[in-house]
C-alpha positions in Angstrom: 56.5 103.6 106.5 58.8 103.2 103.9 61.6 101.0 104.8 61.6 98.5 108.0 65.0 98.4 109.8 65.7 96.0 112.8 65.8 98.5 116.0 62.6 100.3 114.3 59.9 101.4 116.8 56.6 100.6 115.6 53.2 101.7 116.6 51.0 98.8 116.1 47.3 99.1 116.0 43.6 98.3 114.3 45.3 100.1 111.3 47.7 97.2 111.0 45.4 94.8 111.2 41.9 93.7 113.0 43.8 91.9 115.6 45.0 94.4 116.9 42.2 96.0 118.7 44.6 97.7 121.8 47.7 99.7 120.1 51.2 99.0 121.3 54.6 99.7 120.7 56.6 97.6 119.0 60.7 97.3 118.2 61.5 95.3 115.3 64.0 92.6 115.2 63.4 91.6 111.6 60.9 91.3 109.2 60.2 87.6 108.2 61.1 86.3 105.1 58.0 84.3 105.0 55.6 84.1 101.5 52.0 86.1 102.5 49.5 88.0 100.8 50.3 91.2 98.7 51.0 94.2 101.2 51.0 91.6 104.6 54.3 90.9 106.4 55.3 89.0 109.1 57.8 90.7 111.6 59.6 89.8 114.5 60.4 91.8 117.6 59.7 93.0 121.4 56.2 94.4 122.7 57.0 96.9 124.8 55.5 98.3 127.9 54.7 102.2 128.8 58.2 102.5 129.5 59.7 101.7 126.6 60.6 98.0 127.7 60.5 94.5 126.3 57.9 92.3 128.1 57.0 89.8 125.3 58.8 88.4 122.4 56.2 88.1 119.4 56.1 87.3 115.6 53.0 89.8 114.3 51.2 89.5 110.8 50.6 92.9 110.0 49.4 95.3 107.0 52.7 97.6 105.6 50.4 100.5 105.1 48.9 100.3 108.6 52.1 100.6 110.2 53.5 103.7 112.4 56.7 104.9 114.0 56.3 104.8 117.7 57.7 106.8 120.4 57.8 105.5 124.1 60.5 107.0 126.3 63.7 105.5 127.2 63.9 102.6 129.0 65.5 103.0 132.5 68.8 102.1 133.1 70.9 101.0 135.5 72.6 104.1 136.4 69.2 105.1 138.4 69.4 101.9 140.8 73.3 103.2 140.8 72.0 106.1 142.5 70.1 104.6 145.2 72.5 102.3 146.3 75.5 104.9 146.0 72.7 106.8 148.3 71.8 104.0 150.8 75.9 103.1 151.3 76.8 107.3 152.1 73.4 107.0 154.9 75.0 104.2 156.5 78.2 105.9 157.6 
């Protein structure tokens, strides 16, 4: 990857470092400015579920190299539970 932006998607995984022994998905906040061994950084963002949402806020010491863009789809909004109630309040007239 060459340049790490907050928002990025990430696909983090054994390549990234040994820790990392189940691959997930990862959206950056911001990559720590924090003093580590050549090629190692330390970033800070989301893990993200199948669905492409936040469930745990985490700093990660990764490889650069081992890192990949992810792709998880969209999160689901709120228009969706819209929807339903817009739904539910037409069946009760």
């Amino acid at each position: 990857m060459a340049e790490l932006r907050s928002g990025a998607l990430l696909l983090i995984s054994r390549a990234a470092s040994v820790q990392f022994g189940k691959p997930f998905h990862f959206r950056l906040i911001r990559v720590l400015d924090w003093t580590t061994y050549d090629g190692w950084t330390w970033l800070d963002g989301y893990q993200l579920d199948e669905r492409g949402e936040a469930v745990a806020r985490r700093s990660i010491f990764v490889m650069r190299r081992g890192l990949r863009p992810g792709s998880v789809p969209p999160a689901r909004g709120s228009q969706t539970r819209r929807r339903s109630r817009r739904r539910t309040l037409e069946e009760q007239r």
